[in-house]
C-alpha positions as CSV (number, residue, x, y, z in Angstrom):
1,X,-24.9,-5.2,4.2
2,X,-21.6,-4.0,3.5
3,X,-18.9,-5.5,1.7
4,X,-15.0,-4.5,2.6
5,X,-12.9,-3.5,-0.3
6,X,-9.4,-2.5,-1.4
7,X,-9.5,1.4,-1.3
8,X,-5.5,2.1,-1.4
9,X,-2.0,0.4,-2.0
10,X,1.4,0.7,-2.7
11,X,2.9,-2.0,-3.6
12,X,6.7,-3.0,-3.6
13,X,7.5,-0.1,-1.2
14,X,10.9,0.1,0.9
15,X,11.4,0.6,4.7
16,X,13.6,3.5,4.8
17,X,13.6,3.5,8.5
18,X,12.8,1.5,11.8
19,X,11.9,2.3,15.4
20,X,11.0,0.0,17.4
21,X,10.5,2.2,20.5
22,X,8.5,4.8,18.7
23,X,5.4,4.9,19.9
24,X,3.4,2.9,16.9
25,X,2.6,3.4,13.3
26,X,4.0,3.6,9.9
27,X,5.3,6.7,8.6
28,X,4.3,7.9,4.9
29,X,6.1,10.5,2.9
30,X,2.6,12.8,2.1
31,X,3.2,12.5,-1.6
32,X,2.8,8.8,-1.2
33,X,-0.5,8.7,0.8
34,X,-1.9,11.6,-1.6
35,X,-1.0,9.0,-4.7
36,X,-3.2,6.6,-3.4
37,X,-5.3,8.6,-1.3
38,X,-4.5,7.5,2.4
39,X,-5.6,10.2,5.2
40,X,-3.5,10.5,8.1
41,X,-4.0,7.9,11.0
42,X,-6.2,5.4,8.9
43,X,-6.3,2.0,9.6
44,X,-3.7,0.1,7.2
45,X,-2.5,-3.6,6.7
46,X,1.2,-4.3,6.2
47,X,2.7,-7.3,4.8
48,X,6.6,-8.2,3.9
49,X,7.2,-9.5,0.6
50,X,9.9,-11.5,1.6
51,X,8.0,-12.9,4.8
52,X,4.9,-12.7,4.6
53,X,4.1,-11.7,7.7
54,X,1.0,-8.9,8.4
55,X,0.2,-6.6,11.0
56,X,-2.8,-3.6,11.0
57,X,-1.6,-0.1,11.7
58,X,-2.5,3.4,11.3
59,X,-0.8,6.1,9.0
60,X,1.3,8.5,10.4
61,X,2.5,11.4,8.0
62,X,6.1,12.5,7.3
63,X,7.9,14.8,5.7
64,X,6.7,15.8,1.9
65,X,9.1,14.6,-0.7
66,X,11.0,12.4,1.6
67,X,9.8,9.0,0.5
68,X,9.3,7.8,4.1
69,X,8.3,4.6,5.0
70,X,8.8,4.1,8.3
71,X,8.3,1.3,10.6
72,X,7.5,2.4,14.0
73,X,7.0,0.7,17.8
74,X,6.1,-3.1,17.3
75,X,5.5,-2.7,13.9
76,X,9.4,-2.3,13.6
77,X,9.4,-6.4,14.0
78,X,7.6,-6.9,10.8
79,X,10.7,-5.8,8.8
80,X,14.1,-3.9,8.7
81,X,15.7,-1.3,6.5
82,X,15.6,-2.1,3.0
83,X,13.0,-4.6,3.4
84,X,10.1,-4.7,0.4
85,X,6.4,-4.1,1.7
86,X,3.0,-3.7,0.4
87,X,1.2,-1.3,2.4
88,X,-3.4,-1.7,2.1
89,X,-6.0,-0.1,3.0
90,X,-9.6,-1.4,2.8
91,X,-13.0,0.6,2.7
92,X,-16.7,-0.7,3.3
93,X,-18.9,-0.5,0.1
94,X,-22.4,-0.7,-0.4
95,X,-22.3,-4.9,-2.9
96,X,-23.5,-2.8,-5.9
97,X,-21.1,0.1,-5.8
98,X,-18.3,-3.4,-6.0
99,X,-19.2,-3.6,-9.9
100,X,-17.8,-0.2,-10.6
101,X,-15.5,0.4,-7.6
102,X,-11.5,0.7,-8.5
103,X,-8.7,1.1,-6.1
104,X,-6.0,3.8,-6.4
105,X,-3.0,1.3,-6.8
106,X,0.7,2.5,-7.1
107,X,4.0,0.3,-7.4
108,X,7.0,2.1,-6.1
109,X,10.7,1.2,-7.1
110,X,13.3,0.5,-4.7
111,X,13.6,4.3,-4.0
112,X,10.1,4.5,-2.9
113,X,9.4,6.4,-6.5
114,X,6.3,6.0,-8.0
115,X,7.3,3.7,-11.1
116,X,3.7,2.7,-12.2
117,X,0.2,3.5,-12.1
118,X,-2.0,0.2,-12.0
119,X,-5.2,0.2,-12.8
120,X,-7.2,-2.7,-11.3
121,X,-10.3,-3.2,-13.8
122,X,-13.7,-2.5,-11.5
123,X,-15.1,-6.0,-10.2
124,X,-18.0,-5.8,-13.0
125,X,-15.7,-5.8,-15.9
126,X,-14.4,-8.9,-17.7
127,X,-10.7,-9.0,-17.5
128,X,-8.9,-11.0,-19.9
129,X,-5.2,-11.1,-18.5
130,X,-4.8,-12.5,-14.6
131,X,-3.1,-9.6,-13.9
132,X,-3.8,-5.6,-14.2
133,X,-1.9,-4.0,-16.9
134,X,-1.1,-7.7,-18.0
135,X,1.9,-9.6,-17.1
136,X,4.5,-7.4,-18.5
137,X,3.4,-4.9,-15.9
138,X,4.2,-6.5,-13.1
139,X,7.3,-7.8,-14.6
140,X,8.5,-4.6,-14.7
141,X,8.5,-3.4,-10.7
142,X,9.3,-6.9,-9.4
């Protein structure tokens, strides 16, 4: 049996841009998706801070350097310009490679810059604080 895991995420990131008769997708400035290691037309979930709603997509690349984010067709209801998103993607893991797995985690500021590194403890280490980086962190790109 598999197990499905966080792979990739950037967290806090803003639309810059929304289509809603595109033809589907959410567009990624390449810089971004190589931070965290997203491939072109994967699978990805998308939630809205502010809402909470979620819908699955698939990566579509932009243009290097632009820091894209791009909500395209239907996905373009999920959020407008200037809206703050967390954008997932999950991989399937063999349960003992979960004790030692990590997921490439970035939070972006409100320019879609990369502001912080976050590394999530793997799932077989003890972590004191509730948070990664402890609460500061987080504090910090909220």
């Amino acid at each position: 049996m598999r197990i499905k895991a966080l792979k990739s995420k950037l967290h806090l990131a803003t639309i810059t841009r929304s289509d809603l008769y595109y033809h589907g997708s959410l567009t990624i400035d390449p810089d971004l998706m190589d931070a965290v290691g997203l491939l072109p037309y994967e699978s990805i979930l998308v939630s809205n801070v502010a809402t909470g709603a979620r819908a699955e997509t698939y990566v579509l690349p932009g243009a290097r350097g632009s820091a894209a984010i791009e909500m395209n067709g239907a996905m373009a209801r999920l959020g407008a310009v200037g809206d703050r998103i967390i954008v997932m993607a999950f991989g399937l893991i063999d349960p003992d490679e979960a004790a030692v797995h990590q997921p490439r985690v970035v939070a972006l500021d409100s320019q879609n810059r990369i502001s912080q590194r976050i590394d999530y403890p793997p799932a077989g280490e003890a972590c004191d604080a509730p948070f990664p980086n402890g609460r500061e962190a987080w504090d910090e790109v909220i």
